[in-house]
Structures are given as structure tokens and as C-alpha cells.
C-alpha positions in Angstrom: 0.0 0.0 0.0 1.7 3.2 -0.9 0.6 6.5 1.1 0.4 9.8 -0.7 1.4 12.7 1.3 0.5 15.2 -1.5 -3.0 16.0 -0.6 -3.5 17.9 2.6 0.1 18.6 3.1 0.3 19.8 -0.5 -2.5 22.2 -0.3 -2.0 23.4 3.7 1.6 24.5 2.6 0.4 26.0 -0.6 -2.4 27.7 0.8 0.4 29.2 3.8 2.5 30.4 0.9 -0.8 32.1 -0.4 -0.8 33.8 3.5 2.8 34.9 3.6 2.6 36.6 0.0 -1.1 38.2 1.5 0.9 39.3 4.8 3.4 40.4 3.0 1.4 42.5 0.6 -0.4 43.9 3.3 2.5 44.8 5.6 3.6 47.1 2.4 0.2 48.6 2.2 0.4 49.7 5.7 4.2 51.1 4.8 2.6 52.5 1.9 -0.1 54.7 3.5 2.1 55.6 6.6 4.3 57.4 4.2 1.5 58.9 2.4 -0.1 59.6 6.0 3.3 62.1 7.2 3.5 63.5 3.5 -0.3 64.2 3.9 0.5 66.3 7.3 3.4 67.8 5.6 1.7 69.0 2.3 -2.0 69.3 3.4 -3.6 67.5 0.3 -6.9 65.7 1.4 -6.0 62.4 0.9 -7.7 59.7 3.0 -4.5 57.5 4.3 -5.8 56.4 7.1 -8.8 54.4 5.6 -5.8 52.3 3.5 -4.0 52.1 6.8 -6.8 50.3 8.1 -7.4 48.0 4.9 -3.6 47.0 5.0 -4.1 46.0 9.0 -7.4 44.1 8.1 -6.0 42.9 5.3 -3.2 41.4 8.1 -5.7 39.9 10.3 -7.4 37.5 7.3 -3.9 36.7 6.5 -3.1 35.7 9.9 -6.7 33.5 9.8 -5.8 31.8 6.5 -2.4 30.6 8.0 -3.9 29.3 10.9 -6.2 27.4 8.9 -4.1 25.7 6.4 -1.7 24.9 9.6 -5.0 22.9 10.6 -4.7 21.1 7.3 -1.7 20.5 7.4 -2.4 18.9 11.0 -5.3 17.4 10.1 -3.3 15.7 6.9 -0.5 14.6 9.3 -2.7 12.5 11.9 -4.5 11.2 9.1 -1.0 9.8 7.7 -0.1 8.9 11.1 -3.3 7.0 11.4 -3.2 5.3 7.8 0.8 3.9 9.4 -1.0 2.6 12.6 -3.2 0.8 10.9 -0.8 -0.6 8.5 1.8 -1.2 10.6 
């Protein structure tokens, strides 16, 4: 009997790739918008930074939620390997 690990593992780490690149995307929004937030103060042009700001934190948070998630995969895909072996073995 051969056991695949590709499934669950395959898609948990994909999916935590997905979060990092999302994090990471976010994190520069946040950079993004601060800078445009003390240029803003410095210039007195009417952009809204703040609102972006707040998008790049939320933004932060479902990251955070989708790598917890697809570490539950990835969990989930491990005791179900380690179950398949105890059966087997």
C-alpha cells in the first residue's frame, strides 16, 4: 500500500504560501499609506490615508486567519498519515 502525502500537506503549505505573500502585501500597504499619511500632514492635500491604513491591517488579520487554517490542514493531513501507518503497521 503506498501512502500519498500530496493531498492535505500539498494544499496546507500551498495555501500558507498564499498567507505569507497576502501578509506580506499587506505589511507594504500599511508602509505604503504611513508614508502617504506624514506626507499628507506635511503638504495638506486631502488624501484619506488612514482608511488604507486600516485596509492593510485588516488585510493582516485574514492573512493571519488563513495561515492558521491551512496549519490545521496541514495537521489534520499529518494525523490522518499517522493513522493510515497505525493501521498498516
Amino acid at each position: 500500500m503506498q501512502i500519498s502525502n500530496s493531498g492535505g500537506t500539498y494544499y496546507g503549505q500551498l495555501g500558507l504560501q498564499r498567507s505569507q505573500d497576502s501578509l506580506q502585501q499587506a505589511s507594504a500597504q500599511v508602509a505604503d499609506a504611513s508614508t502617504a499619511l506624514q506626507s499628507v500632514s506635511d503638504t495638506g492635500n486631502v488624501a484619506n490615508p488612514q482608511a488604507d491604513i486600516q485596509d492593510g491591517l485588516i488585510n493582516a488579520n485574514v492573512s493571519e486567519l488563513n495561515a492558521k487554517a491551512n496549519a490545521k490542514v496541514i495537521g489534520a493531513a499529518d494525523d490522518m498519515i499517522g493513522t493510515l501507518i497505525d493501521i498498516k503497521v
